[in-house]
FIPA-518557 format. One record per residue (C-alpha): x, y, z. Coordinates in steps of 0.25 Angstrom, whole numbers, padded with zeros to 4 digits, always signed. Example, Ala and Ser with C-alpha at 12.3 -4.5 7.8 and 13.67 -1.06 7.14 Angstrom:
2
+0049-0018+0031+0055-0004+0029
END
This chain:
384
+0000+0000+0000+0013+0010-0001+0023+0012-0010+0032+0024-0014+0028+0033-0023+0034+0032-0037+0023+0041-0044+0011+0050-0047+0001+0055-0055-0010+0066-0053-0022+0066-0063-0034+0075-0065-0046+0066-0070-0056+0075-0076-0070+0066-0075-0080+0065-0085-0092+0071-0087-0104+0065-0082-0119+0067-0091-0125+0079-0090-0136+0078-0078-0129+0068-0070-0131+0067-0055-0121+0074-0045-0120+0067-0032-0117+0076-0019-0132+0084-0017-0147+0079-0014-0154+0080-0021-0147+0076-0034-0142+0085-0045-0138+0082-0058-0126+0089-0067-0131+0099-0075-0119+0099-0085-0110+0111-0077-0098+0111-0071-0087+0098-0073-0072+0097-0069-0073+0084-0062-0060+0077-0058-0054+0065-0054-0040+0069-0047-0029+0059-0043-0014+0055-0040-0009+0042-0045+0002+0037-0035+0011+0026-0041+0021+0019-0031+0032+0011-0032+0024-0004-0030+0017-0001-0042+0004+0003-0035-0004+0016-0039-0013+0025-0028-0022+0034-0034-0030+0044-0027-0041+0052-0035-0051+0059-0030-0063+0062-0041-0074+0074-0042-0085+0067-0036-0095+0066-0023-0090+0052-0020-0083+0038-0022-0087+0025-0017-0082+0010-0017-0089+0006-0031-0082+0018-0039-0067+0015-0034-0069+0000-0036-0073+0003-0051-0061+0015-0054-0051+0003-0047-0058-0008-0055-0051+0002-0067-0039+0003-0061-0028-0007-0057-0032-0014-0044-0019-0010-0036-0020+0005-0037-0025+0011-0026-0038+0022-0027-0040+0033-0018-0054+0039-0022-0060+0052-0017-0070+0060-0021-0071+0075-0020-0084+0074-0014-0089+0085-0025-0103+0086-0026-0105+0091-0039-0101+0077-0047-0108+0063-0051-0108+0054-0043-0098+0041-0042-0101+0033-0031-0113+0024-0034-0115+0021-0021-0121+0034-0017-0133+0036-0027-0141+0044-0020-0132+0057-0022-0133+0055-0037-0132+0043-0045-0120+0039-0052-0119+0040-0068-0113+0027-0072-0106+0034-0085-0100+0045-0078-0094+0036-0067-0090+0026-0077-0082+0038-0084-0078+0042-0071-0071+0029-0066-0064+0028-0079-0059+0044-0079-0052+0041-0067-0045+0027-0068-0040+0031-0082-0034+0042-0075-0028+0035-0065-0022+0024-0074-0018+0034-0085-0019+0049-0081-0010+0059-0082-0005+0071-0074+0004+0077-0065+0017+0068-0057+0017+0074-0043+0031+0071-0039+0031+0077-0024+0019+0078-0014+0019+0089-0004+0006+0091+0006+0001+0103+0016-0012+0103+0024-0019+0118+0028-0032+0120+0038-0041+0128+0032-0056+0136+0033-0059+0130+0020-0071+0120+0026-0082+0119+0034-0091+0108+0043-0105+0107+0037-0111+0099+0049-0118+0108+0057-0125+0103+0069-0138+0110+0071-0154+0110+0073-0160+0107+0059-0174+0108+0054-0181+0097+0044-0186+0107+0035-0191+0096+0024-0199+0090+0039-0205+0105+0039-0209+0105+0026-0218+0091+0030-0224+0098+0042-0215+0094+0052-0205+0100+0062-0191+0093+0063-0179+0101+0070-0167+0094+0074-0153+0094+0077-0142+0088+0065-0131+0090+0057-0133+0098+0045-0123+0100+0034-0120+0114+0036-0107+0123+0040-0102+0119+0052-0090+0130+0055-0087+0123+0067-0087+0108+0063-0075+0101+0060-0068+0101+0046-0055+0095+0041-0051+0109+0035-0036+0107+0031-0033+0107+0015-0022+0097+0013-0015+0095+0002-0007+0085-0005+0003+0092-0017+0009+0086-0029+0020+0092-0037+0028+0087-0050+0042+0086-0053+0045+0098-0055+0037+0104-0042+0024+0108-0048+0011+0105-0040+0002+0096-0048-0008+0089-0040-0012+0090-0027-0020+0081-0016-0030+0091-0007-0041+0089+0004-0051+0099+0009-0063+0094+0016-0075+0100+0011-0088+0097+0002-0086+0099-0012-0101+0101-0014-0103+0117-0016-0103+0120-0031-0112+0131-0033-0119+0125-0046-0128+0111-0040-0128+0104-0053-0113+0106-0058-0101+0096-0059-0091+0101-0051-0079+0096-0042-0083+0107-0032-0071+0114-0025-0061+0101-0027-0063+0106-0042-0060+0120-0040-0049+0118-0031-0044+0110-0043-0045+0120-0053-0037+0131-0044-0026+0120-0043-0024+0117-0057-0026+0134-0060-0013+0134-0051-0003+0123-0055-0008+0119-0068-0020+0112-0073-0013+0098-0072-0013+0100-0057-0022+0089-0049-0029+0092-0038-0035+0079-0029-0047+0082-0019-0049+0075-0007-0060+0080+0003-0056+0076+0015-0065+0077+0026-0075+0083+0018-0089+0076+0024-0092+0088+0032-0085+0100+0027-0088+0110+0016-0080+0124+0009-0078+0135+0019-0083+0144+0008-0091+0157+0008-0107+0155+0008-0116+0160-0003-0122+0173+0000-0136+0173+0004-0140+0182-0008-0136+0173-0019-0141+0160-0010-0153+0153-0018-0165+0154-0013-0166+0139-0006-0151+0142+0000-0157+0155+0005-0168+0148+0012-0159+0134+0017-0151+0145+0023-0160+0152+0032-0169+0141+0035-0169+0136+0051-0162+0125+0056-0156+0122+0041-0143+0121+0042-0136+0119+0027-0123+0121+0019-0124+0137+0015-0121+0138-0001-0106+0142-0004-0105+0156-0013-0098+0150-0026-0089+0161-0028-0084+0159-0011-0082+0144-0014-0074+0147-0027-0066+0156-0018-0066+0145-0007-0060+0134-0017-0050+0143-0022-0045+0145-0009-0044+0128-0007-0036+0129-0021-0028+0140-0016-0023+0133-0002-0019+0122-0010-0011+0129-0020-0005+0138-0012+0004+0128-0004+0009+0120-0015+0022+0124-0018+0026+0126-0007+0024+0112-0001+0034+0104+0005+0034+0094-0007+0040+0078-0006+0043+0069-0018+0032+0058-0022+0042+0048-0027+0046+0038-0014+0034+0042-0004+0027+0031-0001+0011+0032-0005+0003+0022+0004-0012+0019+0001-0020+0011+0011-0035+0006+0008-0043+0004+0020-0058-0001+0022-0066+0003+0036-0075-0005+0042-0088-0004+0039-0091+0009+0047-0106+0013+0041-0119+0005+0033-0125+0009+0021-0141+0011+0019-0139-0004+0014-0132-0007+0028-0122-0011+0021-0108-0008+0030-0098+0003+0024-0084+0006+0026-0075+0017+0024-0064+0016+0015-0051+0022+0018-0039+0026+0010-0025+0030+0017-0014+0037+0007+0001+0041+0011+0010+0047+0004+0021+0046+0010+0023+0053+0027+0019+0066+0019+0002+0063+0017-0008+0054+0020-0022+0052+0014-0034+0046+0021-0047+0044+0013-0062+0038+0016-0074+0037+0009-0085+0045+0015-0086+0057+0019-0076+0061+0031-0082+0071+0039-0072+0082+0047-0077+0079+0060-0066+0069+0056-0054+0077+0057-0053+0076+0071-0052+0059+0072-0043+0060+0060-0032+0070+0066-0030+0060+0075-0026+0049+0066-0009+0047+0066-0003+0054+0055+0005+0047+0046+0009+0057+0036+0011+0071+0034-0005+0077+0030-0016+0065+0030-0029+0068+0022-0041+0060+0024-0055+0061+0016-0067+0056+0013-0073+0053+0000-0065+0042-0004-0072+0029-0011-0080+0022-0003-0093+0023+0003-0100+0037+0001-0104+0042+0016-0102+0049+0026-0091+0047+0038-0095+0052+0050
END
């Protein structure tokens, strides 16, 4: 499961386009694509070492990724390469885990299309070489809890003629509710000292793209686009969420005047407690501030060459620790990368929470800056 490190690759896969009016998963009820928006991507780094062996880690534009969908891409792929999946957790792309239906079906083209896009970019794509690795890790405002305790009151059982008040968690901003909010950052640089691809984690919802209906990989994409604006459109950029479950931008509101009529009236309801809408022009500003604190350490990282550090991957299965509606007993599946004393990266299917920040800063280090997400295949779910 580890062996030195003999070379890389970092690939942009742009994904194809699904028909016109298919559903996107991440909102109830269901919308389907009218026909706007796009630039949906699969990122990933190849790692060869020197047994032979390949890990790959990609993470792909999508709400999430379960068991059957990383069966079927490494049913394409040699059985000895080692898959990593994450989703972006973007809630403004089709669906591609089958076994959560009920946020939007599945078109069996467009996954199909999908599977292949990816694994003929693992087996043949082309890109940058990073050659050294460097990492930094900064707190920031960037995110907010949107689990807010509270008295509520069951409008839809008011609307039936009956009166129903009770105290819950509502997703709502929750400014002093516990968030992972630390950027961290994994950076590539070639042969000659160019940044070309970078590995970064800031746990919040990607699900606050102004237009309902559009494909969009939400603020992962923008955050993309200023990367490649700054060193070069070959530059890869890999998002993973982190502890995301219950964290959203820290980005400005929009103002009450241009507010819709119904998100004027869920504001001032009683005992409603909801996400406000973000201003589009705050969150553009908000996700070119992410882009710019990732850019702006880069060069000036303590960078170490790739070649010789050992790359380690571990595969782990939990035991069953939730049932389904079918009472059927689910697991959680658990990925462990190292590279190397300098990073370490933990991923989970699921959706982490931050209220689990505190139980994981007490886990022994065993490298220099750990990342652990959610959102990686496997059961679709929450993790309480």
């Amino acid at each position: 499961l580890a062996s030195d490190i003999v070379g890389m690759i970092a690939v942009d896969v742009p994904l194809p386009s699904p028909p016109k009016g298919v559903a996107l998963a991440g909102f109830l009820p269901i919308r389907f694509w009218d026909g706007t928006g796009g630039d949906l991507s699969a990122s990933l780094l190849k790692i060869d070492r020197e047994d032979g062996s390949k890990l790959v880690i990609v993470a792909v534009d999508t709400l999430f990724l379960d068991d059957e969908f990383q069966a079927r891409l490494q049913d394409r792929l040699d059985p000895s390469m080692a898959l990593v999946l994450v989703a972006s957790h973007t809630h403004f792309a089709p669906a591609l885990a089958k076994s959560v239906r009920t946020l939007g079906g599945v078109d069996d083209g467009h996954y199909e299309a999908v599977l292949d896009r990816i694994a003929n970019a693992i087996v043949t794509g082309v890109g940058p070489e990073p050659a050294e690795m460097g990492h930094f890790e900064s707190p920031t405002d960037l995110t907010v809890n949107r689990r807010r305790e509270g008295f509520t009151l069951d409008y839809s059982a008011l609307l039936r003629g009956r009166l129903s008040i009770g105290k819950g968690v509502s997703l709502a901003t929750n400014p002093g509710g516990i968030v992972d909010g630390n950027l961290r950052c994994i950076s590539f640089r070639d042969s000659e000292g160019t940044p070309v691809a970078c590995i970064w984690s800031l746990a919040a919802h990607a699900a606050f793209m102004d237009a309902y209906r559009t494909l969009s990989p939400d603020f992962p994409g923008r955050v993309r686009w200023f990367l490649k604006e700054n060193f070069g459109p070959h530059f890869v950029s890999i998002y993973i969420p982190g502890l995301a479950g219950s964290a959203i931008p820290n980005s400005a509101y929009k103002p009450f005047s241009r507010q819709t009529n119904k998100e004027r009236l869920l504001e001032v309801l009683p005992f409603h407690h909801a996400i406000r809408p973000l201003d589009p022009a705050g969150y553009e500003v908000w996700s070119r501030r992410v882009g710019e604190m990732i850019a702006g350490p880069l060069p000036s990282l303590d960078f170490k060459r790739t070649a010789g550090i050992t790359a380690h991957h571990e595969s782990l299965r939990s035991d069953p620790v939730f049932y389904d509606r079918a009472c059927q007993e689910l697991s959680l599946n658990l990925n462990i990368v190292r590279l190397g004393n300098e990073v370490e990266i933990i991923t989970s299917n699921g959706e982490l929470l931050g209220e689990w920040k505190p139980l994981l800063d007490q886990l022994p280090r065993q490298s220099g800056m750990r990342v652990v997400s959610g959102y990686a295949a496997g059961a679709c779910l929450y993790v309480p």
